[in-house]
Each structure stands twice: as structure tokens, then as C-alpha cells.
C-alpha angles and dihedrals in degrees: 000000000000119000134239113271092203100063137272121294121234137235125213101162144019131199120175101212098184127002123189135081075008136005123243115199129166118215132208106225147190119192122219086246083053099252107153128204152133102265109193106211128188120213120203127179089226137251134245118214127201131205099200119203124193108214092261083071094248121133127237113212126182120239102213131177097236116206101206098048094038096227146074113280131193118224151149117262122286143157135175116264119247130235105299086349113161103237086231090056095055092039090060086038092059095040082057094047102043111038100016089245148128132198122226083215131018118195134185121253106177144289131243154176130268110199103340094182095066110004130051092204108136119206119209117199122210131198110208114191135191089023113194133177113282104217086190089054124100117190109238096185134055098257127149108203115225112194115203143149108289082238099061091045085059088049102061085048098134098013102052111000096054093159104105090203093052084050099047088052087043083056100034088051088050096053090051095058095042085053088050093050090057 
């Protein structure tokens, strides 16, 4: 993470404004140029993401009823991370949950940010290769699991898969195994 070459900002007040799945506070800043103003922030303990491939190389997503957006989506599989939880862990947790499998191997594929300009939640995207059913998993969510070629889930990036984090895993899982196949 690279720092600010224009100063720190200062707080002068804090007011936690909901505190539950994420914390909303709101700060009283005041900018290095002197720019002073109330800045909301949402804290969020951070997410793992999974691409799960079956050892024929295609991809399981997850089709999901999503609240906020009021629809089905289709997804890979993801899941919050719990209180001093290893990303990997919930990674390998999710893939469980949500599709009844296990990977004989599970990479890392990268992190990133959200929305760093208003949110510190960190996402941490996983690659699971060779999936198999997992006979010990029980499914916690309403998912329904849709197994297709890597390639056609690329495909539906921006008319069915509309989560960007789904579609940055989708890609970074692609580029691996390109990598590998050279």
C-alpha cells in the first residue's frame, strides 16, 4: 500500500453511525491542504472469493437472490470473513457452503479494494482446482450451483455476472491458467 505524498488528514471527531455486518462512521476532517468536512466511512472486516474448477477445467458459480440489488445474481463463490478468520480459510469454508465441494489444491490469486475512497473492505481471490464433492459439507445459503466452461463464464461478464468482484476473480483465474499453459 503506497502513502499519501500530501500529508496525513486529521480527525477530530468520530460517530458510528451503524454498527453491525459493517460499521458506518462518519469523521470530522480536516484535509493537509485545510479542507475541513464531515467524511462517512464504511468499515468492513473483508471477503474471500473462490473460482472453483472441477477437474474437467469448468467453473462452478453460485446463482443467489441478492437483497440489495433486488435479483438473482450469478457468482463465484464468497462469503465475509469472520473475526481473525485466514482469507484462505474462508475461501475453502464458502466453496464448502455454497457448492458442497472441496479442492484438492487452493492458490492465491490477488487482493483488492473495494471502494477505497470510502470503504477499507479488502477482497482476496482464490483459484480451487480439481473440486470434488465434499460428502462432510452442508450448504448454509440458498445457492443453486451452475457448472459451465471458464470461457462462457467470461463471456456473460457484464450481462449476467454484474458483480465486479465476481468478474475480476473470472479474469484473474483466466490469466493463471494461461500462465500455467505456457
Amino acid at each position: 500500500m503506497s502513502k499519501s505524498t500530501q500529508g496525513a488528514w486529521t480527525t477530530h471527531a468520530v460517530r458510528v453511525l451503524h454498527d453491525d455486518v459493517v460499521r458506518i462512521e462518519e469523521h470530522d476532517v480536516c484535509t493537509p491542504e485545510g479542507r475541513e468536512y464531515a467524511f462517512p466511512l464504511v468499515l468492513s472486516p473483508g471477503f474471500a472469493k473462490i473460482v472453483p474448477l472441477l477437474p474437467n477445467g469448468d467453473v462452478v458459480l453460485v446463482r443467489q437472490y441478492r437483497y440489495a440489488v433486488g435479483m438473482e445474481t450469478l457468482e463465484v463463490p464468497a462469503g465475509a470473513l469472520d473475526s481473525g478468520e485466514d482469507p484462505l480459510a474462508c475461501a475453502a469454508r464458502e466453496l464448502g457452503e455454497e457448492t458442497l465441494l472441496r479442492a484438492s489444491t487452493i492458490e492465491a490469486l490477488g487482493e483488492f479494494c473495494t471502494s477505497p475512497g470510502r470503504m477499507d473492505e479488502r477482497g482476496f481471490i482464490f483459484l480451487a482446482r480439481d473440486c470434488q464433492p465434499d460428502p462432510s459439507a452442508r450448504q448454509h445459503e440458498p445457492t443453486v450451483p451452475i457448472v459451465m466452461p471458464l470461457a462462457a463464464a467470461i463471456a456473460l461478464i457484464g450481462t449476467e455476472i454484474l458483480a465486479a468482484s465476481s468478474s475480476l476473480a473470472l479474469l484473474l483465474a483466466e490469466r493463471r491458467l494461461a500462465e500455467h499453459d505456457r
